[in-house]
N, C-alpha and C positions, 0 to 999 in steps of 0.2 A: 573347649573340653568336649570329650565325647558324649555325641547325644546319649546313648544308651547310660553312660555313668550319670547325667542329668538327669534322666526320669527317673533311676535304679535310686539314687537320693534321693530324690525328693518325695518320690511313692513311699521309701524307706519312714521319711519323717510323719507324711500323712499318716501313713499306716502307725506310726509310733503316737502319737495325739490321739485319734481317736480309735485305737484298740486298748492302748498302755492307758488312757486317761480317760477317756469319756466313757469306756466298759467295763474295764478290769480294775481299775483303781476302785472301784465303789466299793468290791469287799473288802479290801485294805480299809477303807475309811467307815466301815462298815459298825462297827462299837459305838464308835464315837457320837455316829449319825444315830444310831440306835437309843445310846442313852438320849441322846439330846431330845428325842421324839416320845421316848418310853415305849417302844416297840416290843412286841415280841418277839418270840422265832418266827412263830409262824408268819407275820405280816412282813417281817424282814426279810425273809426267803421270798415273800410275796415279792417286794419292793424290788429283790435283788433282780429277779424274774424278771423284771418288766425290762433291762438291760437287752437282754436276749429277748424281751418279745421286740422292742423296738427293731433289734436286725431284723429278724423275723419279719416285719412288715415292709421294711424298706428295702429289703434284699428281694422280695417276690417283685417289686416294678424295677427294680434297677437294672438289668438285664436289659428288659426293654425298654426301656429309657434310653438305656447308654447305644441299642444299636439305632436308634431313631437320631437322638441329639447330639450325639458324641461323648467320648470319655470325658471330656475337658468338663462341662457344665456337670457333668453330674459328681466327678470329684470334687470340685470346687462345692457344692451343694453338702458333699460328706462333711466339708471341714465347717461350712457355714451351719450344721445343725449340730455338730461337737461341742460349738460354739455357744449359741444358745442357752442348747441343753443344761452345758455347764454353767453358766452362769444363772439359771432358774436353779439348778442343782444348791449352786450358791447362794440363792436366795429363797429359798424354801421358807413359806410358816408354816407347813402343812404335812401330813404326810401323807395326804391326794394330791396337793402341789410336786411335792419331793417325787411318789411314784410317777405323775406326767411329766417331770423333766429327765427324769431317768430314761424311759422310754424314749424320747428325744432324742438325749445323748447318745442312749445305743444304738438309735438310727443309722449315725453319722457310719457305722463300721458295715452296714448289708449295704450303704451306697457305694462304701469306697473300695471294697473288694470287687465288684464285677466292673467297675469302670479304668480301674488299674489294669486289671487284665487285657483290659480292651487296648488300651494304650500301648501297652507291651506288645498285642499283635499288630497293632498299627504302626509302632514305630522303631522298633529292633527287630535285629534278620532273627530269621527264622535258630538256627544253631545255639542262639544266647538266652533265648525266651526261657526253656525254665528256669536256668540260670537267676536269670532279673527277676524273673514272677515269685521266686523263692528267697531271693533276698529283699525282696519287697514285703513280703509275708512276713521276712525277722525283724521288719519291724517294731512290730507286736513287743519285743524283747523287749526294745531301748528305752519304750513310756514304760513299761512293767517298771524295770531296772531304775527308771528317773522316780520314779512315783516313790517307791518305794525310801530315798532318804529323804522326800517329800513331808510323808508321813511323819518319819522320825523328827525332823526339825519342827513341825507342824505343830505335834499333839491333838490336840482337840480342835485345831482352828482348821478345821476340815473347810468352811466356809470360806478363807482366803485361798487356804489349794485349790480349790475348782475355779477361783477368781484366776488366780496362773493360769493353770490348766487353758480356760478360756483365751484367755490372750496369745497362749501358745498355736490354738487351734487358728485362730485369725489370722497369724504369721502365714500358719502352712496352708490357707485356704490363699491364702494371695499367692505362695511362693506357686501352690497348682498350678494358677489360672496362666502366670505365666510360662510354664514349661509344658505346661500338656496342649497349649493351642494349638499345633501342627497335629493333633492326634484327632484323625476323620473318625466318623461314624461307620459302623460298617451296613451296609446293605440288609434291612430288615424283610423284604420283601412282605410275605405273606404268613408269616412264623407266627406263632403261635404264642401265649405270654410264656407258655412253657409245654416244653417237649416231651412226646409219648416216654414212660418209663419205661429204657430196655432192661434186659437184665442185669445189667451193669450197673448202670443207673440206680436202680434198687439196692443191690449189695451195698454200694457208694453212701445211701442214706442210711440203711440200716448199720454201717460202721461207723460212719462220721455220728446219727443219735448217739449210740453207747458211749461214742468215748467223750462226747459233750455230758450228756448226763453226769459219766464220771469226776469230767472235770470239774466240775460247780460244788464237790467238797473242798475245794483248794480257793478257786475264784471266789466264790459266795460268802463259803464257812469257814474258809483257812483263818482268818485271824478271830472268829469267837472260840475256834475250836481249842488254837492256841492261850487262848487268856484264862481257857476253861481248866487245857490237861497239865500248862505250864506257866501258869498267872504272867505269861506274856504282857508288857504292855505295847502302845503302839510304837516304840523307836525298836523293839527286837521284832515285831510285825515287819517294820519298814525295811530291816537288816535281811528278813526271809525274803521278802519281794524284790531286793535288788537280788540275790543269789539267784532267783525265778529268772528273771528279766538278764541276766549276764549269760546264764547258762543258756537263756532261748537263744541265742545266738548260733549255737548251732543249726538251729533250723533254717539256716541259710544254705546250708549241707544237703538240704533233700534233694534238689533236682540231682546234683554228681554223686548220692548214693544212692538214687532211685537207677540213675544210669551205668553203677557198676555192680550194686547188688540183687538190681530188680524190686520191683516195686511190695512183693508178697514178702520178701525178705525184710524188708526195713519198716514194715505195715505192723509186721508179726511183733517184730523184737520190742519196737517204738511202747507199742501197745500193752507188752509186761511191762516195760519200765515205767510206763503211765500207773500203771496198777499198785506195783511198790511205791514210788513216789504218793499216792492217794492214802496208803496205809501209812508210812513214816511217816506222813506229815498229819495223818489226822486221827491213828488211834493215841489215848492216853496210854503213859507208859514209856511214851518213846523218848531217849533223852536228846536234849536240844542237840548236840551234834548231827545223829539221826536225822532229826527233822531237818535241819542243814542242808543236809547230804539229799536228804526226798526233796526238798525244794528245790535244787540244781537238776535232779533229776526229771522233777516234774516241770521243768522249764524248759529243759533240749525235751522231754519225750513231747510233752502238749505243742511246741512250735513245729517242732521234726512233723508229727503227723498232721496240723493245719496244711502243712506245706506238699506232704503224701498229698492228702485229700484234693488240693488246689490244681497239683497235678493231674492228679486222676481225673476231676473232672474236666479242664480242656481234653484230656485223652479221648474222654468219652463221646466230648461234645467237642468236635477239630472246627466245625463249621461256624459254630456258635459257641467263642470262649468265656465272653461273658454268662451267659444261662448254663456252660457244665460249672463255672464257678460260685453261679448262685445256686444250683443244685446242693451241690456240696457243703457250702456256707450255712445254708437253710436247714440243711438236716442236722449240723454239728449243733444251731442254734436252738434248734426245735430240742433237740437232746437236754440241751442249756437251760434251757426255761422250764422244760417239766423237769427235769432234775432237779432244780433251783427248788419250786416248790415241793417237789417229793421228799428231800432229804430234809429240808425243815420240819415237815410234818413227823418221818418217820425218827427222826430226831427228840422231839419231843414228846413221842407216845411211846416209846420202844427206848433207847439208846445212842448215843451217838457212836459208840462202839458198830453196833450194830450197824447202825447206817452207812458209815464209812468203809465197814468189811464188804457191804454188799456192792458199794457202790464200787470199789478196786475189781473184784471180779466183773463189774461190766465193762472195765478196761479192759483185761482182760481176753476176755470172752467176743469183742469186738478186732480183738485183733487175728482171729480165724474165717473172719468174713474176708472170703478174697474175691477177685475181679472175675467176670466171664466175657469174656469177648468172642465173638465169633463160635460160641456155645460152647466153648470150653472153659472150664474154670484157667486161672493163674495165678 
């Protein structure tokens, strides 16, 4: 079989294990975990947070790692602390235990994105590369999509899903180790852990923060918010997350619509639909079709723009694709984690109405950040 459709798989699945399940499943499983702990909002948001701080810290060395050791070890390392994670996740007594395996889990997603990129330049021609790198990214979708009748079959037995979950990650940390081995490190020389911000660079984080912030009323809050405005329980929670996870699928689509629409063009659009999508699915009022409809939406728009971003930043960064992709990653995440705890906070002092309007306009509102190259905007 073609090399290029071997790595495009299998990055596919890594990326589905530890984005779909060791990050994003958590607010799906997120009531459940809740009651069982007796949390609040606020600590819950806390908890949820520490997902996205875990990228957050493993995504700043993984760049450098990955141009020193190779893609290979440090993939395989994403799916070996998915791993883990999840199974501390699963065996939590605590919720200082629960918050440290959280972070763990989320680790496994700041490692596996700059070392897949890596791979991709190392080991498909040049022509196909966004191609792969963006169907590697719709990964994302497939765990969403799986997770999600997970739940439903699940209930409350949150503790055996992350035990799956776990076992799933193990599969794909082995199936890496054997496909990414041909995949060299590339020449780190004298580089720095991370590169002067040009102007590009800058815009790249200040869009990717917005529209992570944004997104952490759907990832974080989507199913309190639903149990709250439509006594949802967790098998119609699990019903919205496979729609999320079916419709990410299109963000397979960004590299060949960044190449015939241009990249400001599908950044802009992406970015309303993110905004609708955050309001249908999270003010009360809306009727469950609605929210339907906002969860497919917010599933092509949230994967569509990872996949913008993913782009953008090798554009940025040609020399060094892993660090324009932990660029990029890092500021979506950063967005992730204060968002996580902003919209709990502003949630339980103010509305959640409120919070959820405000937080659509920073989708929004990030989707008029466009690129500067060579001093001019695009």
């Amino acid at each position: 079989m073609n090399r290029t459709v071997i790595l495009g798989a299998t990055g596919f699945g890594l990326i589905a294990v530890c984005y779909g399940f060791a990050r994003f499943a958590f607010g799906l499983f997120l009531p459940a975990i809740a009651d069982d702990f007796e949390l609040s909002s606020t600590l819950a948001g806390i908890i949820s947070a520490g997902s996205f701080l875990g990228f957050c810290l493993a995504i700043v060395v993984a760049a450098w790692l990955t141009e020193r050791v190779g893609p290979c070890s440090v993939a395989v390392a994403a799916g070996a602390a998915g791993a883990v994670g999840m199974i501390g996740i699963a065996s939590s007594a605590s919720p200082a235990w629960l918050a440290a395996y959280v972070i763990l889990a989320g680790s496994s997603t700041g490692l596996a994105s700059p070392a897949l990129a890596a791979a991709v330049t190392s080991m498909v021609p040049a022509d196909r590369q966004d191609a792969t790198n963006t169907f590697i990214n719709a990964g994302t979708s497939a765990g969403v999509a799986l997770s999600g009748p997970v739940a439903a079959l699940m209930g409350a037995e949150w503790r055996l899903a992350y035990a799956g979950f776990a076992g799933a990650a193990v599969l794909m940390a082995w199936a890496t180790l054997k496909v990414l081995a041909g995949a060299a490190a590339q020449p780190a020389g004298r580089s720095p852990l991370m590169p002067p911000l040009t102007p590009d660079l800058k815009r790249l984080a200040a869009a990717a923060g917005l529209s992570g912030a944004a997104s952490t009323v759907v990832w974080s809050f989507g199913a309190d918010l639903l149990a709250a405005n439509l006594d949802w329980s967790g098998g119609q929670v699990g019903m919205l997350w496979a729609v999320i996870g079916c419709a990410g699928v299109v963000g397979a689509m960004a590299g060949s619509l960044i190449a015939r629409f241009g990249m400001r063009a599908v950044h802009l659009v992406f970015h309303i639909a993110l905004g609708l999508a955050v309001a249908a699915v999270g003010l009360d009022g809306a009727l469950p079709w609605l929210v339907l409809m906002g969860g497919g939406l917010f599933g092509a728009a949230y994967l569509m723009l990872t996949g913008v971003y993913l782009v953008w930043g090798i554009s940025a960064l040609p020399e060094r694709p892993a660090t324009g992709v932990t660029l990029a990653f890092l500021a979506l995440a950063v967005g992730q984690t204060l968002g996580a705890m902003a919209f709990g906070f502003v949630m339980e002092r103010v509305s959640a109405n409120v919070a959820v309007s405000s937080f659509a306009a920073l989708a929004v509102s990030a989707g008029f950040v466009r690129r500067r190259c060579n001093g001019k905007s695009e």
